[in-house]
C-alpha positions as CSV (number, residue, x, y, z in Angstrom):
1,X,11.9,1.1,-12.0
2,X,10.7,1.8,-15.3
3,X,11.3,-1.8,-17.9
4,X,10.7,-1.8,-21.5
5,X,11.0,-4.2,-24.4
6,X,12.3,-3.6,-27.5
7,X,13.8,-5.8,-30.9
8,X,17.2,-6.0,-31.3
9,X,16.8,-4.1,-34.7
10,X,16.5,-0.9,-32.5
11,X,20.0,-2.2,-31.2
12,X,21.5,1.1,-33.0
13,X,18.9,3.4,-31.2
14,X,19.7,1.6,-28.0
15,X,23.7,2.4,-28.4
16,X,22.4,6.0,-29.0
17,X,20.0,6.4,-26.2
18,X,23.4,5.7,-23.2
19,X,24.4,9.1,-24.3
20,X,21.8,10.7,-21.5
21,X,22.3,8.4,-18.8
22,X,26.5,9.2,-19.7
23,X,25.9,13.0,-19.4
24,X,24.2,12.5,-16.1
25,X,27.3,10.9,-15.1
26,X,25.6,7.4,-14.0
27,X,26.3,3.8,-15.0
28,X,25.2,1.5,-17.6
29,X,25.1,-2.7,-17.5
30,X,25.0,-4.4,-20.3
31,X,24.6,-7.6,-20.2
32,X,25.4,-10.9,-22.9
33,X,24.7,-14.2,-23.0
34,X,28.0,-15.3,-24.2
35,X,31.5,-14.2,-23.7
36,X,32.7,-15.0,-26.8
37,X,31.5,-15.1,-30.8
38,X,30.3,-18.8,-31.4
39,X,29.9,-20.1,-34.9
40,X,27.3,-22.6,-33.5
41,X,24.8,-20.0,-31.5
42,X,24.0,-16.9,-33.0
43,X,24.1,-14.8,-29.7
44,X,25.8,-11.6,-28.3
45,X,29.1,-11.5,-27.5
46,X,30.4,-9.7,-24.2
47,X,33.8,-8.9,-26.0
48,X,32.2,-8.5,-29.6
49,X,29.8,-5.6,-27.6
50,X,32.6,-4.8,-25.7
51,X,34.7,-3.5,-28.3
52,X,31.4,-1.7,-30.3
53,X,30.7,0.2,-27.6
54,X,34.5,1.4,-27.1
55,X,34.7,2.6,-30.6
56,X,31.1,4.8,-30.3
57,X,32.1,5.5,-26.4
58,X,36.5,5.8,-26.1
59,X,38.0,5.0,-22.8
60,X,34.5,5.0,-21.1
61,X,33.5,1.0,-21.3
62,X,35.0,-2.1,-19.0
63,X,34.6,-5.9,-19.9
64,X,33.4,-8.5,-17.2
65,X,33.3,-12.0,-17.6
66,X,33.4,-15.5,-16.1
67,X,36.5,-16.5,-17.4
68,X,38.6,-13.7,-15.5
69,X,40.1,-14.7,-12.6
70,X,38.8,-13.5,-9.5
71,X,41.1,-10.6,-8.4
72,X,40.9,-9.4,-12.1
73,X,36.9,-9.0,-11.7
74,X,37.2,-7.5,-8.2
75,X,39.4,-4.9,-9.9
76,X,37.2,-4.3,-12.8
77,X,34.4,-3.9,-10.5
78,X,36.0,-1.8,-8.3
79,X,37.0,0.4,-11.3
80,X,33.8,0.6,-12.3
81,X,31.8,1.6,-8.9
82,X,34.7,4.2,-7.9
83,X,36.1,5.3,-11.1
84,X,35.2,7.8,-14.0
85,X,34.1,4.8,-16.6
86,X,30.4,4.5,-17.2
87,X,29.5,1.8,-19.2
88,X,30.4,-1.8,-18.1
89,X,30.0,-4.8,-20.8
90,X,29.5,-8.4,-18.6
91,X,28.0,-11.8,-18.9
92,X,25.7,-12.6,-15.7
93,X,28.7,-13.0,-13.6
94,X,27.5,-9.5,-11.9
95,X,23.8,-11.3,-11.2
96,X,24.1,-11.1,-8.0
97,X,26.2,-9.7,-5.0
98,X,26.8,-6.2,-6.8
99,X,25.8,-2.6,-5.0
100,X,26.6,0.7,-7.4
101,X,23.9,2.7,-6.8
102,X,25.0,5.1,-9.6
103,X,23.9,2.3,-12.0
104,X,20.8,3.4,-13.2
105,X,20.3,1.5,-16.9
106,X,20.3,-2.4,-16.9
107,X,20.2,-3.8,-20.4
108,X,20.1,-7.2,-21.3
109,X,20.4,-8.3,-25.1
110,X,18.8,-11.6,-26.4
111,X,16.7,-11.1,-23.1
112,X,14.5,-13.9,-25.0
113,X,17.7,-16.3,-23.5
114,X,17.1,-15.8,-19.9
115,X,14.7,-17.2,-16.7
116,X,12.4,-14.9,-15.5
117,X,14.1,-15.5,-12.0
118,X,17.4,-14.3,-13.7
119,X,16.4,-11.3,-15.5
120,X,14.8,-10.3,-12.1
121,X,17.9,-10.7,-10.5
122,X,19.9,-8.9,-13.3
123,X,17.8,-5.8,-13.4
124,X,18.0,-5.8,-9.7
125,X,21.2,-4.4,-10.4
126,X,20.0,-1.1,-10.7
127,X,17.6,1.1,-9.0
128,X,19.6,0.9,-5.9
129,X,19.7,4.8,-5.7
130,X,17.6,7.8,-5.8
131,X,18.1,8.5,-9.4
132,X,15.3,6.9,-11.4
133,X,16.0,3.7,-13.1
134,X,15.5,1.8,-16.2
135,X,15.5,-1.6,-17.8
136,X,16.0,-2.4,-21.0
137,X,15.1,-6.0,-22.5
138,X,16.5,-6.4,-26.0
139,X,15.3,-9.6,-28.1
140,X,15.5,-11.4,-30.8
141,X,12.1,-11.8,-33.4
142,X,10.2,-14.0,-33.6
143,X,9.9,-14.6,-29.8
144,X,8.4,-17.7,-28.6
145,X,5.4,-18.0,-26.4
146,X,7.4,-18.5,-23.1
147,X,9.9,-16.0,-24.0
148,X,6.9,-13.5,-24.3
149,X,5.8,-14.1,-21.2
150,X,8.7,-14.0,-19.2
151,X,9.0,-10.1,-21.0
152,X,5.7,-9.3,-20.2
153,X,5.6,-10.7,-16.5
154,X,8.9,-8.4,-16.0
155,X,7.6,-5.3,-17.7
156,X,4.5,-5.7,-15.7
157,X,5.8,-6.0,-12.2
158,X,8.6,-5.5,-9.8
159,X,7.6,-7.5,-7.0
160,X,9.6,-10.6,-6.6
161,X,6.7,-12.7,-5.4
162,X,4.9,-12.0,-8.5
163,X,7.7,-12.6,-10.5
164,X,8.4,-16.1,-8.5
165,X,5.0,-17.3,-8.8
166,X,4.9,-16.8,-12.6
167,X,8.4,-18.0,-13.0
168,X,7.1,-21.4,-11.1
169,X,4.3,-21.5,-13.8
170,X,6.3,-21.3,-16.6
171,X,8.8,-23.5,-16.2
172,X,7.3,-26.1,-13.5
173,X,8.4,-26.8,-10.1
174,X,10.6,-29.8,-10.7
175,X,11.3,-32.8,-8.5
176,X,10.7,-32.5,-4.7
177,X,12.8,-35.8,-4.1
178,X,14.9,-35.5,-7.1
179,X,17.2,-33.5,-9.3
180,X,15.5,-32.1,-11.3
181,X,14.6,-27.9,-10.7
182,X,12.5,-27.8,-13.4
183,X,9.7,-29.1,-15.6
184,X,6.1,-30.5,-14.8
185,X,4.0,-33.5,-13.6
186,X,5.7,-34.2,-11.0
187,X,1.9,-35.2,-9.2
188,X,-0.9,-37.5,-10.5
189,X,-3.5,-35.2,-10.1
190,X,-2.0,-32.0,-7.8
191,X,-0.9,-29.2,-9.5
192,X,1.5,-27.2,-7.2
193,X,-0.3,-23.2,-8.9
194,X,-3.6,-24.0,-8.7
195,X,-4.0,-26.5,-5.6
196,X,-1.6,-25.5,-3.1
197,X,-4.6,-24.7,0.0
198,X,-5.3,-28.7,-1.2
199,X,-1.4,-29.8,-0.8
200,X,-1.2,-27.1,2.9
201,X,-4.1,-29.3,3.9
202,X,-2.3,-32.8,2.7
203,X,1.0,-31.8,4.7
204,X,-0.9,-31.5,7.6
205,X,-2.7,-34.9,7.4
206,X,0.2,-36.4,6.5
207,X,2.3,-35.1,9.8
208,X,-0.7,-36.0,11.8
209,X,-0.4,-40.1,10.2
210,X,3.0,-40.0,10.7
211,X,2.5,-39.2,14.3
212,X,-0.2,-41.3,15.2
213,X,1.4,-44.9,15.2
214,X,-2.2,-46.2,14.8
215,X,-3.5,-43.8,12.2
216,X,-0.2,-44.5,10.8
217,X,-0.3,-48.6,10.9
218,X,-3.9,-48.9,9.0
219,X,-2.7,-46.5,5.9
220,X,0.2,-48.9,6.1
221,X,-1.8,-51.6,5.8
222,X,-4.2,-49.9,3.0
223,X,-1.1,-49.0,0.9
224,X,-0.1,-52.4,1.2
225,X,-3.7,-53.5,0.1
226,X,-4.1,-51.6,-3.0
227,X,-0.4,-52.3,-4.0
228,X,1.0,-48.6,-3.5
229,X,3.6,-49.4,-0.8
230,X,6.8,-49.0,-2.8
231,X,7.7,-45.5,-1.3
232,X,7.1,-47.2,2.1
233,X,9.7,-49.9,1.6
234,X,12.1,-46.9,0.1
235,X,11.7,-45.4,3.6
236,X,11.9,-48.3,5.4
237,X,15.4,-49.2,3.7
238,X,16.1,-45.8,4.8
């Protein structure tokens, strides 16, 4: 799996470029961030792509999106693995659960919008065949430092683990008790990347407290001492 990165002012060059892929008869996603034009976020539109594509490639481009209703995509979809139409426009409604292995070119405009995790999972669209495969990551200039990296980590690597770790880097592992998915500080001190032998070795203490009633009573009582017994009482009110 070959990915690149390029501007969207090569977005002409891009169109261009499908016409190989088309006379090798395979498949093309491409992939928006929005269904629709919005006067409020200046973004691709699936249907504004959509219906660019249809005038440079007639008769050969299908439109996915969220807002269909089911049976509508499962038709669209299975026009688009078993028919003669190459090129299908969607949102990231087709991030998962989708198997063509014709598809061999996945690309994703304003890439700069997506989670590393999701542009993983959207160029794992392709490459599910025997014919080499490409992904394409167009973005907007200037591109933030984040942004960067996610394009870098995905040009770099396909291994999922990789990509995970970095992805958990980036944008923080969240709450382990709460809501949130995302985000940092979520320890005093630990950091979840660079001390997780330390926090393997913590679990374990921790189970063997919990399972030693005496072990367990004295850190009780030393909580208590030094006035850090709130999470106790949580777990006491169960």
């Amino acid at each position: 799996m070959k990915t690149a990165a390029k501007p969207l002012s090569k977005l002409k060059e891009t169109i261009k470029s499908l016409e190989k892929a088309i006379n090798s008869n395979n498949k093309i996603y491409w992939v928006c961030p929005l269904i629709e034009e919005s006067e409020k976020i200046d973004l691709a539109a699936a249907e504004k792509r959509y219906k660019s594509l249809e005038k440079i490639y007639p008769n050969n481009v299908l439109l996915l999106h969220g807002r269909m209703k089911a049976e509508e995509r499962e038709k669209i979809m299975e026009e688009f693995k078993n028919g003669s139409i190459q090129i299908l426009v969607a949102t990231t409604v087709i991030e998962v659960g989708i198997d063509i292995p014709e598809a061999t070119v996945m690309i994703i405009e304003h890439s700069e919008r997506f989670g590393l995790s999701q542009l993983h999972q959207l160029r794992g669209r392709v490459g599910r065949g025997e014919d080499k495969s490409s992904c394409l990551l167009l973005y907007q200039t200037p591109l933030g430092e984040n942004a960067k990296k996610r394009i870098n980590s995905l040009r770099k690597t396909n291994d999922g683990f990789i990509i995970a770790e970095e992805d958990l880097k980036l944008r923080g592992s969240g709450e382990i008790l709460g809501t949130r998915q995302s985000g940092f500080h979520i320890f005093k001190i630990a950091n979840l990347n660079e001390n997780n032998d330390l926090l393997e070795i913590a679990n374990k203490n921790a189970r063997e407290i919990v399972d030693n009633k005496k072990l367990n009573d004295d850190y009780k009582l030393l909580l208590k001492l030094f006035g850090k017994d709130e999470s106790l009482k949580l777990i006491d009110a169960g």
